[in-house]
C-alpha positions in Angstrom: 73.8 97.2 103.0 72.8 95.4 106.0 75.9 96.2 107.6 75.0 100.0 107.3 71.5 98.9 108.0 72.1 97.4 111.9 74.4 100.7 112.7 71.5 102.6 111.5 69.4 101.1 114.0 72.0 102.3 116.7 71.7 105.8 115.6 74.9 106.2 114.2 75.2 108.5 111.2 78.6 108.1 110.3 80.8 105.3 109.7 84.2 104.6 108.5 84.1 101.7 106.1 87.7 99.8 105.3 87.8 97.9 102.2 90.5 95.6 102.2 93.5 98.3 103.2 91.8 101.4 102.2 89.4 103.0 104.2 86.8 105.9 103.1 83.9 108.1 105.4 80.1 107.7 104.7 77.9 110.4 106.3 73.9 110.2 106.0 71.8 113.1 105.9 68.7 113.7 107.3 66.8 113.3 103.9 68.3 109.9 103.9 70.7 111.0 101.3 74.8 110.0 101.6 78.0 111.6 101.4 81.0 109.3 100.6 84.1 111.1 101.3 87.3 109.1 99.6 91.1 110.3 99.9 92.5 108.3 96.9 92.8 109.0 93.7 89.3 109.0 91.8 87.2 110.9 88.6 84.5 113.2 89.7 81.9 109.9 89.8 84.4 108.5 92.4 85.9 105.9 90.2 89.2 105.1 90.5 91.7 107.6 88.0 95.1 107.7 88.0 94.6 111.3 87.6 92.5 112.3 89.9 91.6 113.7 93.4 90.4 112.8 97.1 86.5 113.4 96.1 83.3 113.6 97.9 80.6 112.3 96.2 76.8 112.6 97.4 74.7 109.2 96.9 70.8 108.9 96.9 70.1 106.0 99.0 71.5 103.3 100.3 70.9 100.6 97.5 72.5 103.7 95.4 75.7 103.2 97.6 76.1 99.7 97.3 75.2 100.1 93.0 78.1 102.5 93.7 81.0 100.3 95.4 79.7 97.2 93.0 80.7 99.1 90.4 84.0 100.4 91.9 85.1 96.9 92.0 83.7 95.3 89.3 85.6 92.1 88.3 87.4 91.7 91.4 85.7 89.0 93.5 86.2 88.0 97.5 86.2 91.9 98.7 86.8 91.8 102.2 84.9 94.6 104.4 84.7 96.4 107.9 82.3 98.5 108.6 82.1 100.9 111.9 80.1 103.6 113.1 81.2 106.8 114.4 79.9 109.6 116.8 81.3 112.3 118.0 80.4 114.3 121.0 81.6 117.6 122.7 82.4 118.3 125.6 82.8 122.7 125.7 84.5 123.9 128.6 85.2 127.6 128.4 86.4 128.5 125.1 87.9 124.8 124.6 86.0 121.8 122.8 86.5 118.9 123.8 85.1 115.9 121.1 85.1 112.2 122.1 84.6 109.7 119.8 82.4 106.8 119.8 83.3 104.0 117.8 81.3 100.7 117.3 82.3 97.3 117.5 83.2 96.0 113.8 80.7 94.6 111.2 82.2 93.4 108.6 82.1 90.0 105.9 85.5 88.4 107.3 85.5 84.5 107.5 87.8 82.1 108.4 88.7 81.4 104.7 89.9 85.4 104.6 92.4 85.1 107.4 96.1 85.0 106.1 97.2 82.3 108.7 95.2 79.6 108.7 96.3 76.3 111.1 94.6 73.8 108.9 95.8 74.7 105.8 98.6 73.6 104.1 99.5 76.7 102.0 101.6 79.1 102.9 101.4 83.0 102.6 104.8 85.0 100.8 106.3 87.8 102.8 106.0 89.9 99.4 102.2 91.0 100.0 101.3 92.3 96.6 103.8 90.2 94.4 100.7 88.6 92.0 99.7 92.1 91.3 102.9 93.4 90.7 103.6 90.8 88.2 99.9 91.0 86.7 100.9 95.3 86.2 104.4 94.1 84.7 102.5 91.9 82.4 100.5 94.5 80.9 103.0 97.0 81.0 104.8 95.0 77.9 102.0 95.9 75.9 103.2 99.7 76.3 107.1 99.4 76.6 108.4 95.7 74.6 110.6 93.9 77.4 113.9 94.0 75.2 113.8 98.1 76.2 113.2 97.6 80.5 116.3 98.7 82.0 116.3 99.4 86.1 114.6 102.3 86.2 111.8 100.5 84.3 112.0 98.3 86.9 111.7 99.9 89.9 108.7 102.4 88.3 106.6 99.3 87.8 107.1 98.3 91.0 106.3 101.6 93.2 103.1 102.2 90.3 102.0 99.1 90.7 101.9 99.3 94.5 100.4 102.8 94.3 97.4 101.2 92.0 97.1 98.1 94.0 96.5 100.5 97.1 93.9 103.0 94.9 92.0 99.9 93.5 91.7 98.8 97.5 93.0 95.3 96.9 93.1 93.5 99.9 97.0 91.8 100.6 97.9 88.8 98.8 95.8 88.8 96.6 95.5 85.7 93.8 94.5 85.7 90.1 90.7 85.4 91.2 91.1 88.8 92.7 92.5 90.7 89.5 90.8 92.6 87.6 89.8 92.4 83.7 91.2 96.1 82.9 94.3 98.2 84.0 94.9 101.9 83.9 98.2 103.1 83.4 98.4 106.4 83.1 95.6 107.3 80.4 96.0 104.3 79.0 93.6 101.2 79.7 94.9 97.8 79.6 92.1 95.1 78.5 93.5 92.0 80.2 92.1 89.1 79.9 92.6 85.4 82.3 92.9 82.5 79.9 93.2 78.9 80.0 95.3 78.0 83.8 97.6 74.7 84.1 97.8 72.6 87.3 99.4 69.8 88.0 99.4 67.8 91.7 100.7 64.3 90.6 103.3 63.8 93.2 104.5 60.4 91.2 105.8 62.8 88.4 110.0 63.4 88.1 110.6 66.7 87.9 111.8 66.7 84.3 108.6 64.9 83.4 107.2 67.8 85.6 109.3 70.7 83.5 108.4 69.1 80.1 104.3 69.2 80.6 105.4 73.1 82.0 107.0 73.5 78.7 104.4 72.0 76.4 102.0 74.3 77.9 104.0 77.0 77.5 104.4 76.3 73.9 101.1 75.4 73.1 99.6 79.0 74.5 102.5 80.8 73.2 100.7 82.4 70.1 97.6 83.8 71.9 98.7 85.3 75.0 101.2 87.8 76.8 102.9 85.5 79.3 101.7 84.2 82.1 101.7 84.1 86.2 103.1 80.9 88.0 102.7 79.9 91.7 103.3 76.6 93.7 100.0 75.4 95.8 101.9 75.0 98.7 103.2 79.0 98.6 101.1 81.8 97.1 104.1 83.3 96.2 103.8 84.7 92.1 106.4 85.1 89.5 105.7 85.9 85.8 107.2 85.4 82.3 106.1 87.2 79.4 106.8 86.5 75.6 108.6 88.9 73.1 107.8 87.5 69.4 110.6 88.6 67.4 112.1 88.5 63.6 112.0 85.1 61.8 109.5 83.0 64.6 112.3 83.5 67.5 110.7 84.4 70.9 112.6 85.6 74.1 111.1 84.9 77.5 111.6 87.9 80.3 110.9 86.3 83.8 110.4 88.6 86.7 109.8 88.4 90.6 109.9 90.2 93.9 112.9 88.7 96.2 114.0 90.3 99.1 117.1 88.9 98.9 118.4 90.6 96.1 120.0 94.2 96.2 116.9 95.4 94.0 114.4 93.5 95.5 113.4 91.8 92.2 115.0 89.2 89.7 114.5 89.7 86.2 116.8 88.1 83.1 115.6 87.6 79.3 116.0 84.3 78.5 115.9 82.9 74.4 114.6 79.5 75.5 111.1 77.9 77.1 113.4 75.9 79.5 115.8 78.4 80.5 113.0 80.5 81.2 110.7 77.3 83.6 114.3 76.8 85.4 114.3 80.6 86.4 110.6 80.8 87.6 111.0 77.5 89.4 114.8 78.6 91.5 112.6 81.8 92.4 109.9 79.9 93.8 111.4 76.8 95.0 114.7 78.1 95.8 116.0 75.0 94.5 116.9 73.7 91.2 114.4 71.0 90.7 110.5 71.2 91.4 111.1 69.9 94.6 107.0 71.1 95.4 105.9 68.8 92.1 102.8 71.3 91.7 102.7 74.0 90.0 99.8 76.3 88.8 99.9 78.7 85.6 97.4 81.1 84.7 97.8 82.5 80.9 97.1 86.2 80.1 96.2 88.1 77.2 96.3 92.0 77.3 95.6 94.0 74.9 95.5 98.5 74.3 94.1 100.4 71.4 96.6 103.2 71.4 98.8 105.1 68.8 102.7 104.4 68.7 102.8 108.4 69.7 100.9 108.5 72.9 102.4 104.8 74.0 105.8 106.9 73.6 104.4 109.9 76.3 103.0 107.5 78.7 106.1 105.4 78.6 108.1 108.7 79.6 106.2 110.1 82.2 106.1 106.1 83.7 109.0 106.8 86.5 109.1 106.3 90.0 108.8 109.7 92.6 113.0 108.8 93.0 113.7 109.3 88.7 111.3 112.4 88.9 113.4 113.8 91.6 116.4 113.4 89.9 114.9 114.2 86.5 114.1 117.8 88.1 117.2 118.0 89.8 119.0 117.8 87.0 116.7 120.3 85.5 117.3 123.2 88.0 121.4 122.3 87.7 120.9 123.2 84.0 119.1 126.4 84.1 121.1 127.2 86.6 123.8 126.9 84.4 122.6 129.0 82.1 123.1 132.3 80.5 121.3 135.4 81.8 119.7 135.6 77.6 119.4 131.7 77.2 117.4 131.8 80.7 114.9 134.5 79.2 114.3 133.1 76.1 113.7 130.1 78.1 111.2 131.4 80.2 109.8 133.5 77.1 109.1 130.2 75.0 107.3 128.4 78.1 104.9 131.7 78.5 104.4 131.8 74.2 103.6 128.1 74.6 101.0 128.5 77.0 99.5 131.6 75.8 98.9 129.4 72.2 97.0 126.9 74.3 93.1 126.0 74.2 90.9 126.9 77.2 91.0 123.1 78.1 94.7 122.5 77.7 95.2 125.1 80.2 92.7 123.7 82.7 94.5 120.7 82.5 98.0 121.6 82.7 96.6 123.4 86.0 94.8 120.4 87.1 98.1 118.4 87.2 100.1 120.8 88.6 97.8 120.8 91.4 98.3 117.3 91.6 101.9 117.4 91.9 101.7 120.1 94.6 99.3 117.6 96.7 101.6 115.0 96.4 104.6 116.8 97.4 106.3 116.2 101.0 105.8 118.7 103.6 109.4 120.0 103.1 
């Protein structure tokens, strides 16, 4: 609010406020009131929705508008901010407007311990900029879809999803586990996730093996209560994730996953039966090597959860595909009916307008509401 406050005091009455990546418009009235006008996807309060639209949203007053963004982000912690105030003036000349905009310098909550590169810091930032909220989605995605059933095309949805949420939810690039947050929606389905106990370990006297043996007696130890869990190394901030399948007679598999550009796909994911087999994976994708060559490691247990029926777990786990599957998916669609007979297309067409004449009011509206959706999404051509 103070921000907003100083550009007030330089008459500006609009503004242009990035949060992390995304960026949204903030016009004030002249009764002190507020317009917030927000391209990404939100409800009609302007929370974030999977489902939803661009919005614009008016707001009372200015402790109103930061109430508002407090509770956009709740549970994610370190937002970064800029903050910048706009005019516009016009210059008319004949029949032609002319506007120049005035833009202010920057005011914004950026320190030195927000900056990716930093000289006197030992750590070092991945190339892959979302890769611990990638792995944090793919976590909580098991809940929905059990790993033993992921194929590629599981794969790569989850990874263009998760980096369509990451960009609605405005979380700033490489983000850590502090900046995750305690729920996920994927499609109508909310993900209760929940940051347990975390593991570190810095002794550099340690032998690997001793090293992978306290990795595995954590593992074990938290096995029971939680989903899987995120690992990283202190000297990269580079994440990679297991997560646990319990199956018949006590037996658990491990499924470890990971951005890496070096592969085809982009990502490296194997089911393993074993706690070891599955440390020695993590560790080769972080270390590149085949011993903990970094000796520190840091793991940060998860537990998700989702109170939803085995039916509607089934629909959201087939509309979850990325735009490439869709476009084949309809593709394939328009090959068969063209296909078809003249009587087999009619009846066709004749069961999709019985089906929608039997419809409620509000299943219509709906159905609408996402077509529209699909439209704005499309690409030009």
């Amino acid at each position: 609010m103070e921000a907003l406050e100083i550009l007030l005091r330089e008459n500006f009455t609009s503004f242009v406020l990035t949060i992390t990546t995304c960026k949204v418009a903030i016009l004030v009235k002249s009764g002190g009131t507020l317009k917030v006008f927000d391209s990404h996807s939100r409800d009609s309060k302007g929370m974030f929705d999977p489902r939803g639209t661009c919005v614009l949203i008016e707001i009372a007053s200015l402790e109103k508008l930061v109430e508002y963004f407090q509770t956009l982000y709740v549970g994610i912690i370190n937002v970064v901010y800029e903050l910048r105030g706009v005019k516009i003036s016009t210059d008319a000349t004949g029949s032609v407007g002319l506007t120049t905009p005035e833009i202010s310098p920057p005011v914004n909550n950026l320190d030195r311990n927000d900056l990716i590169s930093d000289s006197s810091s030992d750590t070092l930032i991945c190339s892959c900029t979302q890769c611990c909220f990638i792995c944090f989605y793919a976590i909580c995605f098991s809940i929905l879809k059990e790993i033993r059933y992921w194929n590629e095309n599981t794969l790569e949805a989850i990874t263009e999803k998760s980096n369509h949420l990451h960009e609605n939810m405005m979380l700033k690039d490489h983000c850590t586990v502090s900046d995750l947050p305690n729920s996920l929606a994927i499609d109508v389905a909310t993900i209760e996730a929940r940051l347990n106990v975390v593991y570190k370990v810095r002794e550099k006297e340690k032998e690997p093996l001793f090293v992978v043996q306290e990795m595995k007696k954590n593992v074990t130890e938290n096995l029971e209560h939680n989903t899987g869990f995120l690992m990283s190394t202190s000297q990269l901030k580079c994440y990679v994730c297991c997560i646990f399948r319990r199956g018949n007679m006590g037996r658990t598999s491990y499924a470890v996953f990971g951005l890496d550009s070096k592969e085809s796909k982009g990502y490296v994911y194997e089911i393993v039966e074993s706690v070891i087999s599955a440390i020695h994976h993590l560790v080769r994708m972080l270390t590149d090597t085949k011993t903990l060559e970094a000796k520190t490691y840091e793991m940060q247990f998860i537990k998700c959860g989702c109170d939803l029926s085995g039916k509607d777990r089934q629909r959201i786990i087939r509309r979850h595909m990325s735009v490439k599957q869709k476009q084949k998916l309809a593709k394939q669609r328009r090959e068969n009916y063209a296909a078809m007979e003249p009587a087999k297309k009619r009846a066709c067409l004749d069961n999709r307008a019985a089906k929608y004449a039997n419809m409620e009011a509000c299943q219509k509206g709906a159905l609408k509401s996402r077509n529209a959706e699909k439209y704005r999404l499309m690409e030009p051509t």
